[in-house]
C-alpha positions in Angstrom: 0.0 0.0 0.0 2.8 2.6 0.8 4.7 1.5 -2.7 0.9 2.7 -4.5 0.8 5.8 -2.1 4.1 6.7 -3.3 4.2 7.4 0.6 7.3 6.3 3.4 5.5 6.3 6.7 2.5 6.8 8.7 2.9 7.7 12.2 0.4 8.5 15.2 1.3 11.4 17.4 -0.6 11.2 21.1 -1.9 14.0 22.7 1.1 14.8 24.6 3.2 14.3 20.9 4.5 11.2 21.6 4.8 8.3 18.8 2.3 5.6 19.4 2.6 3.6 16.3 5.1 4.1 13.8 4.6 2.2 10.0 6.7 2.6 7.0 10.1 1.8 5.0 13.3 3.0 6.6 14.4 5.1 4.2 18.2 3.8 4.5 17.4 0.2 4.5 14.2 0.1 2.4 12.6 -2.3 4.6 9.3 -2.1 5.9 8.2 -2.4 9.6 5.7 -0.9 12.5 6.5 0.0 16.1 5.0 1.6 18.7 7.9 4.0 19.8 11.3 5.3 17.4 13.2 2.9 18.8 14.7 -0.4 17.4 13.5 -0.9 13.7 12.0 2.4 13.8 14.6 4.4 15.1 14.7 5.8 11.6 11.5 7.9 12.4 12.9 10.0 15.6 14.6 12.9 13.9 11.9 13.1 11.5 9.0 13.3 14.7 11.4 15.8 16.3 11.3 17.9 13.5 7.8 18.2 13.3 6.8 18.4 17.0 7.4 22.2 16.8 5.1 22.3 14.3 1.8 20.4 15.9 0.6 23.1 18.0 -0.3 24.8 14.6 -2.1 22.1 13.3 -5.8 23.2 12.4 -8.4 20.8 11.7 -7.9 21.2 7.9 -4.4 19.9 8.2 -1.3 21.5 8.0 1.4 20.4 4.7 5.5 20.9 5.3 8.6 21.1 3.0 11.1 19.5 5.0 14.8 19.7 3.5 16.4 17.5 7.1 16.8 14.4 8.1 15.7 14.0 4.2 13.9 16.5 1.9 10.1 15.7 2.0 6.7 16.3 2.0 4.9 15.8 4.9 0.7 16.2 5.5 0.0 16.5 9.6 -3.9 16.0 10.3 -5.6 15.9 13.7 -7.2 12.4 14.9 -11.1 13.9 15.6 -13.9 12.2 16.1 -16.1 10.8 12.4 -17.9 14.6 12.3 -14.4 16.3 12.1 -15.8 17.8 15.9 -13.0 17.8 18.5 -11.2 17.6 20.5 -7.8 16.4 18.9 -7.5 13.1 20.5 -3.2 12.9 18.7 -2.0 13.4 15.3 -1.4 11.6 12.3 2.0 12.5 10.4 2.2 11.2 6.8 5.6 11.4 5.2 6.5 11.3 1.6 9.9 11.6 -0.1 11.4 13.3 -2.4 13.3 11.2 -4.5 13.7 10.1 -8.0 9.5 8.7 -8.6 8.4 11.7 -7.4 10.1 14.0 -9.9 9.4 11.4 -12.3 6.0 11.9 -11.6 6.3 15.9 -12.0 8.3 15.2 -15.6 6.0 13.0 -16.6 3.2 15.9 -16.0 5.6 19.6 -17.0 7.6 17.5 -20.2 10.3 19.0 -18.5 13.3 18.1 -16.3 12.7 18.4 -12.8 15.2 18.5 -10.1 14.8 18.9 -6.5 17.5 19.7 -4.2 19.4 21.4 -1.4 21.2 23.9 -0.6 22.2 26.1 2.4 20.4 28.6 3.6 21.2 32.4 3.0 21.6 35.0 4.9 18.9 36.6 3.5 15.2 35.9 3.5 14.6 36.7 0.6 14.4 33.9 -2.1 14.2 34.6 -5.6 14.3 33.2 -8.7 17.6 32.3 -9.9 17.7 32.4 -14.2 20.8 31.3 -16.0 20.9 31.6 -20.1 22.5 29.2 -22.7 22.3 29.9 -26.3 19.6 26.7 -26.3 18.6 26.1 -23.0 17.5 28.3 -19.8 17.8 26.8 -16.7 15.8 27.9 -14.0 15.6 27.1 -10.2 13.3 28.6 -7.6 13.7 28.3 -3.7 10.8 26.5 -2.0 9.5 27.4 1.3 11.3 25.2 3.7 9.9 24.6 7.3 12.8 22.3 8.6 16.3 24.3 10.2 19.0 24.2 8.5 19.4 24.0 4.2 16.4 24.4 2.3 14.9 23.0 -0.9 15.3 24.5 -4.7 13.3 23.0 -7.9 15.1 23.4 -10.8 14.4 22.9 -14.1 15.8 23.2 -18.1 13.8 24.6 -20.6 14.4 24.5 -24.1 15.1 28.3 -25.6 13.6 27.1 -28.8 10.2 25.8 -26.5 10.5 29.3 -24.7 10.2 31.4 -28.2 7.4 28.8 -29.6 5.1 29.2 -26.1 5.9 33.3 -26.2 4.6 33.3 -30.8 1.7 31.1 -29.3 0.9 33.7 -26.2 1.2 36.3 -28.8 -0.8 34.8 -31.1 -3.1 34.2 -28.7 -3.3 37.8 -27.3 -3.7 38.7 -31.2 -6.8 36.6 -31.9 -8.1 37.4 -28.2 -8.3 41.0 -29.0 -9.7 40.3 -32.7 -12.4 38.1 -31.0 -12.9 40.9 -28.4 -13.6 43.8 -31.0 -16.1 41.2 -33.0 -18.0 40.9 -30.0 -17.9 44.5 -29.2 -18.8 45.2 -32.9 -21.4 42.9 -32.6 -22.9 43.8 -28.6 -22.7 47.5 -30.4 -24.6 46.6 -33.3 -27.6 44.5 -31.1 -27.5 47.7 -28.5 -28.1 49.9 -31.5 -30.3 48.0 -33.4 -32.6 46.7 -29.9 -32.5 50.0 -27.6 -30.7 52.5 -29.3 -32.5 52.9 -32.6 -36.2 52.5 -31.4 -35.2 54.7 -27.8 -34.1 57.5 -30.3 -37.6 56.9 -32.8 -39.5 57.3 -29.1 -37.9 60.2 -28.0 -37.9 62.3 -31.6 -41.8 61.2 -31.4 -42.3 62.2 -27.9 -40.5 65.4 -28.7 -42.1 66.0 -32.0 -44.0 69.6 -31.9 -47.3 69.7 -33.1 -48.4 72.4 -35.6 -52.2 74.3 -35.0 -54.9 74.6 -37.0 -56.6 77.8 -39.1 -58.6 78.5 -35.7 -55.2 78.4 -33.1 -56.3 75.4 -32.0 -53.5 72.6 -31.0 -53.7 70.3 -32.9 -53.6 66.4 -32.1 -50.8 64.4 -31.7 -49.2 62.4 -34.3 -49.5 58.6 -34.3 -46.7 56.1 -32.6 -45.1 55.3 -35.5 -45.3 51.5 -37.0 -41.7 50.7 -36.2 -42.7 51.3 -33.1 -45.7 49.3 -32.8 -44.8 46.5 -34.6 -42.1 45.9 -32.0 -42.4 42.6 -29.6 -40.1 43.9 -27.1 -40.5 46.3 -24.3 -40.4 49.1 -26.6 -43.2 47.9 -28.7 -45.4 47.8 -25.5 -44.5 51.2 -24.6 -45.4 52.3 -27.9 -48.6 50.8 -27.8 -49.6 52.0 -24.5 -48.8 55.6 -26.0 -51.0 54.8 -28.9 -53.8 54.0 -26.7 -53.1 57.0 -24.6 -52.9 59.7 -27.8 -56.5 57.9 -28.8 -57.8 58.8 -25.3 -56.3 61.9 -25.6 -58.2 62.6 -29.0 -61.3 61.3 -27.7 -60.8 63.4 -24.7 -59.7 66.8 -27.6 -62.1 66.1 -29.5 -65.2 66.1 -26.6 -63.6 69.4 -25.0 -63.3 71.1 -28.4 -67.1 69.8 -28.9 -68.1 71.4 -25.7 -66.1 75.0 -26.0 -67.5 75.3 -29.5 -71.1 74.2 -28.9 -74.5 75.5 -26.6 -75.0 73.1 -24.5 -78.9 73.0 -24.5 -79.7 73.2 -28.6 -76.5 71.9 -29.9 -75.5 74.8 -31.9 -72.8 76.1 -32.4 -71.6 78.3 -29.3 -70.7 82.3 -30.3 -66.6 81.4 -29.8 -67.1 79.0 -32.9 -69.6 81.4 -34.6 -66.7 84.3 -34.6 -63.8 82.0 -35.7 -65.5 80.6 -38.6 -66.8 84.6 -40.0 -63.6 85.9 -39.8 -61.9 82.2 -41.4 -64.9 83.1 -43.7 -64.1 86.9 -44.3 -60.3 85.7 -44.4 -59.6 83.0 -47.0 -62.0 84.6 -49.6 -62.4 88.4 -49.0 -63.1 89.0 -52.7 -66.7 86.8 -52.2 -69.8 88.4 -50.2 -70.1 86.8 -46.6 -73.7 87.4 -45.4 -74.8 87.1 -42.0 -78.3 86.7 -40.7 -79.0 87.8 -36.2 -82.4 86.1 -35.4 -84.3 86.7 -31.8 -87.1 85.6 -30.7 -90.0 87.7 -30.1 -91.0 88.4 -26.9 -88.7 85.7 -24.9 -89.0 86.9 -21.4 -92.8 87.0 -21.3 -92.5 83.5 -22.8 -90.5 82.3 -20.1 -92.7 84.8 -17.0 -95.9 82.6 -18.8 -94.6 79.4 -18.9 -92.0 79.0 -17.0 -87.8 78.2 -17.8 -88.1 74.7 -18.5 -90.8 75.2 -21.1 -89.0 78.3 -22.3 -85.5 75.9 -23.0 -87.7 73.1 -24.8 -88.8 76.0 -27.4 -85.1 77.4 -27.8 -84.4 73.8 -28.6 -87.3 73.7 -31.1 -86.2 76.7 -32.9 -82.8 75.6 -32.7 -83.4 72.2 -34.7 -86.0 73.9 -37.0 -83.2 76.8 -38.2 -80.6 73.6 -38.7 -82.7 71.8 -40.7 -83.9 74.8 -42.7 -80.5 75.9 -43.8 -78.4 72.5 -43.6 -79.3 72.0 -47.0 -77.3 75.4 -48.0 -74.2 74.3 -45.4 -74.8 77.3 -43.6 -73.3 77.8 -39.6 -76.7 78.0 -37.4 -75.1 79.1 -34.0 -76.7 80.3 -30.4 -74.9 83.8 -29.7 -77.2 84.7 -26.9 -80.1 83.8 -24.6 -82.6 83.9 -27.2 -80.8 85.2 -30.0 -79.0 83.2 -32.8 -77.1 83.7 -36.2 -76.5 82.1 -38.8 -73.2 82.2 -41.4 -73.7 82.8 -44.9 -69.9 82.0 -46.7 -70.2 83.6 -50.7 -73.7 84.3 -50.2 -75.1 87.8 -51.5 -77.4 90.0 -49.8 -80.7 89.1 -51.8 -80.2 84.7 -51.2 -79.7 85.9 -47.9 -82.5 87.9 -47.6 -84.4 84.2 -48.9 -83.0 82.4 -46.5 -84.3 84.5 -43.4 -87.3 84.6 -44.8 -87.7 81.2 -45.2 -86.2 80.6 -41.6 -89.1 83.2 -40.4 -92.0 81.4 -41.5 -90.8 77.9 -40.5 -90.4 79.2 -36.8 -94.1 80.4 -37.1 -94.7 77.7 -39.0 -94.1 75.4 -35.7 -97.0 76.8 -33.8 -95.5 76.8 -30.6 -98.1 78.7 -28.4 -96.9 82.8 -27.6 -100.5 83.6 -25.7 -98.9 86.6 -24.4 -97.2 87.9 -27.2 -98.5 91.4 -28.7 -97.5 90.0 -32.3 -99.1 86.5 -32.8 -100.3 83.6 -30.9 -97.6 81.5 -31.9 -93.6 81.9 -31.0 -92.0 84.2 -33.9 -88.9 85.6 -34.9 -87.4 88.9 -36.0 -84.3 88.8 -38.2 -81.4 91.3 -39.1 -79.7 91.1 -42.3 -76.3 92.2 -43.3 -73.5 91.0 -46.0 -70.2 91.9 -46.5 -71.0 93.6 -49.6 -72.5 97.0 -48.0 -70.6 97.0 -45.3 -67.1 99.5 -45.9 -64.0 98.2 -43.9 -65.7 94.8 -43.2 -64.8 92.6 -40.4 -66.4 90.1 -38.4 -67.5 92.5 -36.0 -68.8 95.1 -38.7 -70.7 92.7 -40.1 -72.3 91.9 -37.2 -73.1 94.8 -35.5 -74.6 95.4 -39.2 -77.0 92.6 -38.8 -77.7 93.7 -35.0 -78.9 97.2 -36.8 -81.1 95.3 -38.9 -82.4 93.6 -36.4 -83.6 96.3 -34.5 -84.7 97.6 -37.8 -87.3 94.5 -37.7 -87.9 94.9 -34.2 -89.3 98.6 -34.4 -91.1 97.8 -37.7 -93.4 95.6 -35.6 -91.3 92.0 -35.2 -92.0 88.9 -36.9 -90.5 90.2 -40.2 -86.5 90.2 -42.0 -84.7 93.3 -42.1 -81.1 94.2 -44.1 -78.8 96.2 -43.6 -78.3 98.9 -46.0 -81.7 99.0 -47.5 -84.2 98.8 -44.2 -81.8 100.3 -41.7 -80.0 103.4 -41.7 -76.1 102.5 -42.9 -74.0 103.9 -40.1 -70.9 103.3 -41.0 -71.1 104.1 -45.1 
């Protein structure tokens, strides 16, 4: 068993570092034997125990390894007898001992390729140990003190290796450090490309998107935001989410636009078109064709508040809503704008319409408010709810505006009004033209 172990000797230390049993081969004789003290055939093992007794108060439960140069250079393993669970405490110590002699470096030629030599030498003054390097035109021979635990000389490994060996392992390093590096900027090159293509690239499309400013319309009014684009969308990743979530949010946001823009632009009880929307589109009107008459037409209705004092509010909001769908589905047929631009009051714009179809057209509003028959018992002009309408176009007004025009149809108007109500005025022929 020692011959397979490549090992010389077992011996067990008691506790107070005595040799209870000694087994091994006497190194001088090569013979094998056991005792229980270094005495007689074991004799052999006393200056080897007194060189490690030093040494065994150190010994962890791990172990503890030694380079021995004295009485012969060695390796020896120390290990602490405890119980099976490696739990103490040390009942002794086991001391393993293993030369080195000619199948041990054998064994490390046979695993560097190289010529291994292990040796002594004294011990310098120093302790410092360095590397010693000697060069031949073909070889370099190399030795390196060991650390040595034993007094006295200590241990060197030395070795020769072939300069030619030297050159091919330093080409091969090189090469190696060549291809490493080429292999390193592929993968960079590569991470770089997968970075750019997969965050990069779709983070910058996002952020010129989210940054993106957003023209307004012919009324100032912001417009809505652009879509995500498909890129974007299309994505599987977590930048294709993102972009969908911000689709859905811009729709909600439209939805949202498009409902508040409904409700700053439109009465709230008829539907119609509020006065805010009424002035943009005259003056858009007025604007992109100036060269093509813009009529405009003020309606009120006759005798309102006694309406409302006779009936009450409620009923008096039901009939603005009447008139309100009976002027839309008079003119819708033209395209005209029917809007509500006061309590009882309402106008309607006329885009490249003349004075005279004008004229028609309130006319024709006029009797299809009477023509509804909605009962007025209280009202000094007729039975039935009527309607008094101003008249005025762009074409005898001088220095026309939106707000010309329509204090020319608010003229008119009152024109109609102090003619007697229920009956179409114009501007210019009925009224008195203040500003000509």
């Amino acid at each position: 068993m020692f011959e397979d172990l490549h090992d010389q000797a077992m011996i067990f230390i008691s506790e107070d570092q005595q040799p209870m049993w000694i087994a091994g081969i006497d190194p001088g004789t090569n013979t094998y034997g056991t005792c229980t003290s270094a005495t007689g055939d074991c004799s052999w093992a006393a200056p080897l125990i007194a060189e490690v007794q030093p040494f065994l108060g150190e010994v962890e439960a791990s172990g503890l390894p030694l380079n021995l140069a004295s009485p012969w250079p060695a390796l020896v393993a120390i290990a602490p007898i405890l119980q099976t669970d490696r739990t103490g405490p040390s009942r002794g110590w086991l001391i393993k001992l293993r030369l080195i002699d000619e199948r041990l470096t054998d064994l490390l030629e046979e695993q560097t390729g190289l010529p291994v030599q292990i040796s002594t030498r004294p011990a310098p003054a120093d302790t410092e140990r360095k590397m010693a390097l000697q060069r031949e035109p073909d070889l370099l021979h190399a030795g390196k003190p060991l650390l040595t635990h034993s007094r006295g000389p200590e241990l060197v490994l030395s070795t020769e290796i072939p300069r030619d060996r030297v050159k091919r392992a330093s080409r091969i390093f090189r090469y190696s450090q060549a291809w490493t590096a080429v292999l390193l900027a592929v993968v960079i090159g590569v991470v770089l490309a997968l970075l750019y293509g997969l965050v990069l690239k779709p983070l910058g499309l996002f952020t010129r998107f989210v940054t993106g400013k957003q023209g307004e319309n012919s009324l100032g009014q912001r417009e809505n935001l652009a879509d995500v684009p498909d890129s974007l969308l299309q994505r599987r990743d977590e930048f294709g989410t993102l972009a969908r979530h911000a689709q859905r949010l811009i729709s909600q946001q439209r939805e949202q636009s498009k409902m508040l823009l409904d409700l700053s632009h439109h009465d709230p009880l008829t539907g119609l078109a509020n006065r805010r929307l009424f002035d943009a589109s005259l003056q858009q009107s007025l604007s992109d064709e100036p060269e093509k008459p813009t009529s405009v037409l003020m309606l009120d209705i006759d005798h309102f508040k006694l309406y409302n004092d006779r009936y009450g509010h409620p009923e008096g909001d039901r009939c603005l809503a009447s008139v309100a769908e009976c002027m839309e589905q008079t003119v819708k047929p033209h395209g005209f704008l029917v809007a509500r631009t006061g309590g009882e009051e309402f106008s309607v714009l006329m885009p490249e319409t003349g004075l005279e179809q004008a004229r028609t057209c309130a006319e024709e509003l006029r009797k299809a408010i009477a023509g509804l028959q909605l009962p007025h018992a209280d009202s000094p002009v007729s039975d039935v709810v009527t309607v008094s309408v101003g008249v005025a176009s762009s074409v005898n007004v001088d220095n026309v505006s939106g707000s010309t025009l329509m204090r020319s149809a608010d003229l008119a108007l009152y024109e109609a009004k102090d003619q007697g109500r229920n009956r179409v005025a114009c501007f210019g022929e009925d009224a008195a033209n203040i500003f000509g």
